[in-house]
N, C-alpha and C positions, 0 to 999 in steps of 0.2 A: 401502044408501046412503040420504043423508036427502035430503030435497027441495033443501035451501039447498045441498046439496052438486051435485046434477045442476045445479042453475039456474048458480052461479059457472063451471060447465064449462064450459055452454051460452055462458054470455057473454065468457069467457076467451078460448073458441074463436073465436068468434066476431072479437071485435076481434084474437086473434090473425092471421087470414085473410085482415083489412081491410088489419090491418099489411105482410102482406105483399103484397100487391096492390098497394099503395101504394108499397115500396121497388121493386116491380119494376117498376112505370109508371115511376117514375122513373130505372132505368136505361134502359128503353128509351128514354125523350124524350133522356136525354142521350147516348145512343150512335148516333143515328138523327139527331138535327137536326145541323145545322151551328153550329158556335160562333161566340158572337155580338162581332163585334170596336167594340171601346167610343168609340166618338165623341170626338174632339177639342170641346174647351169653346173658345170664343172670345167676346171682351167687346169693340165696336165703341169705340177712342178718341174715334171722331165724336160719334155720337147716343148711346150706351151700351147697345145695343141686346146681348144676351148670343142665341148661336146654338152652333149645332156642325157637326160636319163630318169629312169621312173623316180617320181617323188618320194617313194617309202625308203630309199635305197641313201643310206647314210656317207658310205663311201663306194666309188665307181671306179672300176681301172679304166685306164686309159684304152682306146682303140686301136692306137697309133703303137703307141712302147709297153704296154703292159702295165705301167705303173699306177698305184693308187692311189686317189685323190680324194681330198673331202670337198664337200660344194663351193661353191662364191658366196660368199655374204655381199649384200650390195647394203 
């Protein structure tokens, strides 16, 4: 065997290892955390102030002025 051949092995193996260390951290983070549920966007008609807020929540007062907002539609 030549040297340039052990060496490419060496490193083959190597980031092969990395790779899968890596694919399997990341089954476990995603089978083990709780899924993450995505925030409602809302834009204040008052002051313009842009916030968010739990997703079940139809309309949000504002932080800022008190005022009540429906979400962004994008």
């Amino acid at each position: 065997m030549s040297p340039e051949f052990i060496i490419y092995a060496w490193t083959f193996g190597t980031l092969a290892v990395f790779a899968l260390l890596a694919l399997w951290n990341e089954h476990r983070r995603r089978t083990f955390e709780p899924a993450r549920q995505p925030d409602t966007i809302f834009r204040c008609e008052k002051c313009a102030a842009v916030y968010t807020d739990d997703p079940a929540v139809e309309r949000s007062r504002c932080p800022q002025c008190g005022q009540t907002n429906h979400p962004v539609e994008f």
